[in-house]
N, C-alpha and C positions, 0 to 999 in steps of 0.2 A: 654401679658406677655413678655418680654424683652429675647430675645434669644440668647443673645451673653454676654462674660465675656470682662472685661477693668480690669488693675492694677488702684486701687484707692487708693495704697498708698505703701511708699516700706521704708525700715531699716536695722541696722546692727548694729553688736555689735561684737568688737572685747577685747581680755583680754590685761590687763595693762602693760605687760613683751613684749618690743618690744627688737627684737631680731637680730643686726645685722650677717652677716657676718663674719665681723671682730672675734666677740664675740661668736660667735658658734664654730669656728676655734678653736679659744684658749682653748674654754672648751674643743673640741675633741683631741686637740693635746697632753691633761692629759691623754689621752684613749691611746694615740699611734697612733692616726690617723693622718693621716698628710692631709689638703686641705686649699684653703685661700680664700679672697673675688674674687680674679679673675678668679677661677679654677669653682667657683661657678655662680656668672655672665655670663660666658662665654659660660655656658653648658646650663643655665638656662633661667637667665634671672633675678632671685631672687636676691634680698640686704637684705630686712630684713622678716621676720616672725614675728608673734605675740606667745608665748606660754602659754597656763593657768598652773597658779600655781598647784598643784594635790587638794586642794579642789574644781575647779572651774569644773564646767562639761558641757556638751553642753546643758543641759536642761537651766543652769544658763544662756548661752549665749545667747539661743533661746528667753527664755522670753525677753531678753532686746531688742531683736532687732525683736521681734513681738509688742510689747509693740508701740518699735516707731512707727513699720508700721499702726499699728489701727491709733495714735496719725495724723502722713500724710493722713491717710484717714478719717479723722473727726468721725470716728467707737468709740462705745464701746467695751467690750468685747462681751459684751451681744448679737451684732449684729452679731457677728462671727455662721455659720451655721455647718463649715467646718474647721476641723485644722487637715492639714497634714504637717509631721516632713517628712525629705530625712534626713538620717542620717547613719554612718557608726559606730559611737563611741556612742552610746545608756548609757546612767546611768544606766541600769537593761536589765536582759534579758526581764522579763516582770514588770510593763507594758511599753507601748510604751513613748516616750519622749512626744508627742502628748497628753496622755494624762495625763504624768504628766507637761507639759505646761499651759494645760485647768483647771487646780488645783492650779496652781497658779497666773491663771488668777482671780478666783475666781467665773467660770461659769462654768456650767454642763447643757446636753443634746444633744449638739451638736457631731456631730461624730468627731471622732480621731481617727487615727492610724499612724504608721508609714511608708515610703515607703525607699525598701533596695537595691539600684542601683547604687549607692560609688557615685563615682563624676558625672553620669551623674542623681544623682536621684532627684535633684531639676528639670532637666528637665521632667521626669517621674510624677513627684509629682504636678508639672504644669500644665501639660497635665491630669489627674486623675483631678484635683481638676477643671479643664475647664468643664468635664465635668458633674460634681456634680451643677456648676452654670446656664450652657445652660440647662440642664434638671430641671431646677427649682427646684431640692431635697437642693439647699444654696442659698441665696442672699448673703451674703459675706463670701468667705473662706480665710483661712489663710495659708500662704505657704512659712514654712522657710526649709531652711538649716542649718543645724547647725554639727559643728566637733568639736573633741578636738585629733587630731590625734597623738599632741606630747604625748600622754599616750599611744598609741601602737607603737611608732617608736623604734626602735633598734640604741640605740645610738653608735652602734661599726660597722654597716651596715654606710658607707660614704656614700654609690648610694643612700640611700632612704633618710639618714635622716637631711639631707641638703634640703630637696626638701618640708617637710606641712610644715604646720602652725594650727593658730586654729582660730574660728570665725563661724560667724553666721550669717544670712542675711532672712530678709522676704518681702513680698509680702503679700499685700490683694487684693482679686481678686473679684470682685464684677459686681454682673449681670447690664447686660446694653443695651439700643436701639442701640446701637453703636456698629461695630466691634473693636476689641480690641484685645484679642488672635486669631489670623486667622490661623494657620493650625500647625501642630505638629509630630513628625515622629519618632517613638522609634524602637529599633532593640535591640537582646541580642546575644552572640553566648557562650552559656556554654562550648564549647569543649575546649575554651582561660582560664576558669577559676583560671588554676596556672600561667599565668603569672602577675597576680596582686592578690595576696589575704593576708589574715589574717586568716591562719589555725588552729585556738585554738577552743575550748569550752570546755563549764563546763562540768566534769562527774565525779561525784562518789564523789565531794566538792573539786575537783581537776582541771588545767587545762588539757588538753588532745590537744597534738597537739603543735604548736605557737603562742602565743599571741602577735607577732610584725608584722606588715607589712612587706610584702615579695614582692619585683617586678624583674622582666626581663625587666630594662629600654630600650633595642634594640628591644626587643620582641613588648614592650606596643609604642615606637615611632612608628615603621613600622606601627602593625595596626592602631593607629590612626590619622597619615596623612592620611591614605585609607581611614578610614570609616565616615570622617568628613566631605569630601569635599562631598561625597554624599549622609549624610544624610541632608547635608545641601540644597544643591540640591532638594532633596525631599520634604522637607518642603516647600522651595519656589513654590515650580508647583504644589502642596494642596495650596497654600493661592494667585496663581495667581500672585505670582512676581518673578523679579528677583533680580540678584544680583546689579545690578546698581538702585532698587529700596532701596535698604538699606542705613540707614541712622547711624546704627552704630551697629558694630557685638559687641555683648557683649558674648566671649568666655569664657570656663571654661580654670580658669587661671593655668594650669598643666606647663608650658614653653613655655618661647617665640618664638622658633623657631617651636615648633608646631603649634603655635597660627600665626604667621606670615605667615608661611607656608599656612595656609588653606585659610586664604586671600586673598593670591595673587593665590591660584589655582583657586578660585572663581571670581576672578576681581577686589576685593572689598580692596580700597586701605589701608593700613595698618594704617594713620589718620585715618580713621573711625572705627578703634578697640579699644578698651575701652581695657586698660591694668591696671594693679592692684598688676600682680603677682607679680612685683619687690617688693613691699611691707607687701605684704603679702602672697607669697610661695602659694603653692597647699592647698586651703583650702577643697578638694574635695567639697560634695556638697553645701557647704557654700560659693563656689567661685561665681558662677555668681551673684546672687542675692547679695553679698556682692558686686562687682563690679557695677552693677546695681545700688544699694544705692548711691556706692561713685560717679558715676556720675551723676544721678539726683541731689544729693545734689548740686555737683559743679557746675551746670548748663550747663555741657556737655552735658547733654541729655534732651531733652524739648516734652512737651505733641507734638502728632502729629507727632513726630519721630517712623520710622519703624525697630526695634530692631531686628536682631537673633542672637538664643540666639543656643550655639552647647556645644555637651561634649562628651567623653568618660571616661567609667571609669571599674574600675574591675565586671567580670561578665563574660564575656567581654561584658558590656551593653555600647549602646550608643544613642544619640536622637539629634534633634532639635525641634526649635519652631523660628515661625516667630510672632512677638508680634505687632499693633499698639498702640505705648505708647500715 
C-alpha cells in the first residue's frame, strides 16, 4: 500500500473585478481617506486585488478552482476520499464550505469539513489532509483555500483594507510510492489572538461584537518575521533538508518585505520566491495554493522541484511544509 502523499494536481480561481491601486484610492478618497498606489507598493508590495461582487462567495470560488485541480490531476469527483476547505469567510455558520463544495460537486460520502487557521490554514489543512492519505483512510484528497475577505474589510480602516483580496486555490493530494509531502510544522499561540481578528457572531438574529477585520499591522510584522524563519527551519530538519535544498519558497502572500525578509534570513535567494502578492493582495488562506497554481501553470515550478511552503496568520496560528512537487 503506498505510504506517502504527492500533489497530482493544483488550481485557482480568482473573481472577475480586478482592482488596481490606483482605483481603490479614488473610491476611498469619497470616504475621506486619503492613500495612493505608492503609499500602498511601498509598505506592501500590493498593485492590484481581485474583489467578488457581494453575490460571489468563497464556496463559488472554491468549486472553480477545485474543479480545475481534479481536471490537472486526471480525477473525477468521484475519486475524491477527502475534501478539506481552510477558510476564514465561510457562506454559513453551518454547514462547512467543504461540504457545501462536495454538493456541488455532485458526490457524497467522502469526508468534509472545514479547517479555521486564517492565512496559515491551507498549511494546517495540508498537513491534516497528509495525513488522512499516508494512513490510507483517502486515495485522493482535496485541499483548497478559498476567501472572499473584501466582505469583512472596513472600508474607512486604511491599515487593513488596502491589504485582501479574494480567491481561491487547490490542490489534490493523492497517495503514492513516492515521497511527495516530506515533513510539516504547525504552532498556534492564543494569547496573540487580538492582534489579528474578526470579533463578531450571531446572537439573538443579531451581530454581537465586529464583523470587520481588525489588525495591529506592527504587532502582526514583529511576530511574523520571528515565527517564520523558524518554523521554517523546523520543517526542513523533519524532512531532512535544508535551505539551499530549496528550489522555490512558495510564501503566504501577506507583504513583501515579510516575505523577503524570511528569505534572506534563511539563505534562500529572493529569485527563488514565488510572488503573487503584487497582484493579488493577502488572499489569506487562499494565498499559497493560489500562488502555487499560478506558477505551475507558468512553468516556474516543474515536477521534481522541492517547494516550502510558510505562513502566519490570525490565532496567532502559524506552520510550514516542505513539499516534493
Amino acid at each position: 500500500m503506498p505510504s506517502y502523499s504527492r500533489i497530482s494536481g493544483t488550481g485557482s480561481a480568482l473573481p472577475g473585478h480586478k482592482v488596481s491601486n490606483d482605483e481603490l484610492a479614488a473610491d476611498l478618497a469619497t470616504r475621506g481617506i486619503d492613500t495612493s498606489d505608492a503609499w500602498i507598493v511601498s509598505r506592501t508590495g500590493i498593485r492590484f486585488r481581485h474583489f467578488a461582487d457581494p453575490g460571489t462567495t468563497s464556496v463559488d470560488l472554491g468549486e472553480q478552482a477545485a474543479r480545475r485541480a481534479l481536471d490537472a490531476a486526471g480525477l473525477q469527483a468521484q475519486d475524491i476520499g477527502l475534501i478539506i476547505v481552510a477558510t476564514s469567510t465561510p457562506d454559513m455558520i453551518f454547514p462547512s464550505n467543504a461540504a457545501l463544495i462536495q454538493g456541488r460537486l455532485g458526490v457524497a460520502g467522502a469526508a468534509a469539513f472545514d479547517v479555521q487557521a486564517v492565512c496559515a490554514g491551507f498549511v494546517y489543512a495540508l498537513a491534516v489532509a497528509d495525513q488522512f492519505v499516508r494512513s490510507g483512510m483517502a486515495q485522493h484528497a482535496l485541499v483548497i483555500g478559498a476567501e472572499v475577505f473584501s466582505h469583512i474589510l472596513d472600508f474607512n480602516d486604511r491599515t487593513t483594507c488596502v491589504l485582501f483580496g479574494d480567491g481561491a486555490g487547490a490542490v489534490v493530494l493523492s497517495a503514492s510510492d513516492t515521497p511527495g509531502m516530506l515533513a510539516a510544522a504547525l504552532h498556534a499561540d492564543g494569547r496573540q489572538a487580538d492582534i489579528l481578528c474578526t470579533p463578531g457572531r450571531v446572537s439573538g438574529g443579531e451581530i454581537a461584537g465586529s464583523p470587520f477585520l481588525k489588525m495591529d499591522g506592527q504587532a502582526v510584522f514583529k511576530q511574523a518575521v520571528h515565527v517564520l524563519e523558524d518554523v521554517a527551519r523546523e520543517a526542513l530538519a523533519k524532512a531532512q533538508r535544508t535551505p539551499e535544498d530549496v528550489d522555490w519558497m512558495v510564501p503566504h502572500q501577506a507583504n513583501i518585505r515579510i516575505m523577503t525578509h524570511t528569505a534572506k534570513k534563511l539563505g534562500i535567494p529572493v529569485e527563488k520566491v514565488v510572488v503573487t502578492v503584487d497582484q493579488h493582495g493577502n488572499t489569506s488562506a487562499a494565498s499559497i495554493p493560489l500562488a502555487l497554481d499560478s506558477a505551475v501553470r507558468s512553468g516556474q515550478i516543474r515536477r521534481g522541484d522541492t517547494l516550502l511552503f510558510e505562513a502566519v496568520g490570525g490565532g496567532l496560528t502559524w506552520g510550514a511544509a516542505v513539499v516534493d512537487y
